[in-house]
C-alpha positions as CSV (number, residue, x, y, z in Angstrom):
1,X,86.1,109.5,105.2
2,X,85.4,105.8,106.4
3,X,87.4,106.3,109.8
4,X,84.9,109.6,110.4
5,X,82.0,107.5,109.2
6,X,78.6,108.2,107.9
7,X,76.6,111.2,109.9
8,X,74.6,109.9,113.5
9,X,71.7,107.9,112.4
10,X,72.6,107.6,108.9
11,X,74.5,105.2,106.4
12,X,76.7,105.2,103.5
13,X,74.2,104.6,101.7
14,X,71.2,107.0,102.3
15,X,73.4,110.3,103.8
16,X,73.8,113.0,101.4
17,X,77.3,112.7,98.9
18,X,77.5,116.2,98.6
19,X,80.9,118.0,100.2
20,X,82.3,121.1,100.9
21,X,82.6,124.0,103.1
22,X,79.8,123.6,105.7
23,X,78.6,120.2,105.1
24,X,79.4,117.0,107.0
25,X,81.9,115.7,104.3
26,X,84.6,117.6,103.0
27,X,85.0,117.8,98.7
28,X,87.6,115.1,99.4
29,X,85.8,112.6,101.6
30,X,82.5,113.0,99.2
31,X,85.0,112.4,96.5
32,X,85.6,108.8,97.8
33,X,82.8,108.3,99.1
34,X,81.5,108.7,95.3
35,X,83.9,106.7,93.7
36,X,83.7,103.6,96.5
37,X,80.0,103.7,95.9
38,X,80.4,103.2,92.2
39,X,82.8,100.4,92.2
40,X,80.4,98.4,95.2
41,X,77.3,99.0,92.9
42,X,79.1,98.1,89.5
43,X,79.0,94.8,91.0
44,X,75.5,95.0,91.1
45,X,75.2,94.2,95.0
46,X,72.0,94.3,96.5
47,X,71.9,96.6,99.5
48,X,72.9,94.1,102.1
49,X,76.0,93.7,100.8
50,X,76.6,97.5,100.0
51,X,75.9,98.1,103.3
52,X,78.3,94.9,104.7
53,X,81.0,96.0,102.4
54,X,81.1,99.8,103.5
55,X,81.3,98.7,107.3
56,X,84.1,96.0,106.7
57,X,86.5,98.5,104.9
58,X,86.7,101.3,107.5
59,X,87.2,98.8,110.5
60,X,89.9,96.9,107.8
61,X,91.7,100.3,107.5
62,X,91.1,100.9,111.2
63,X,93.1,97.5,112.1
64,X,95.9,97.9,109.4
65,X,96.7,101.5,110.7
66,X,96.3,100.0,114.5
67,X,93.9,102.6,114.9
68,X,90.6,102.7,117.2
69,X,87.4,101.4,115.6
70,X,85.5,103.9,113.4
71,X,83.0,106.5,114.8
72,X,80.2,104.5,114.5
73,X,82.2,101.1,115.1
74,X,83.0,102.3,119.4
């Protein structure tokens, strides 16, 4: 989910969390996507930083796996 990145022209935060069979995300990646959200915002982050912290872990996973930059990160 973070290395495919949010839909063109959207973010983590405003593009839809809903998954499945014909949508952008898969039940999985909405899955994660859910749960990720929830932990950022029980820190009670303001948007900047929800937004900060949902770019710096895919390009973290992205350098740990030796991997390109995400979608949205090239």
């Amino acid at each position: 989910m973070f290395k495919k990145g949010p839909p063109e022209n959207e973010g983590f935060m405003w593009c839809s969390k809903e998954g499945g069979q014909g949508l952008y995300w898969s039940e999985e990646e909405t899955g994660a996507l859910k749960m990720v959200s929830g932990l950022v915002l029980d820190y009670q982050w303001d948007s900047s930083e929800y937004s900060i912290m949902l770019h710096a872990i895919p390009i973290e996973i992205c350098l740990k796996t030796n991997n390109k930059k995400p979608n949205n990160e090239n």
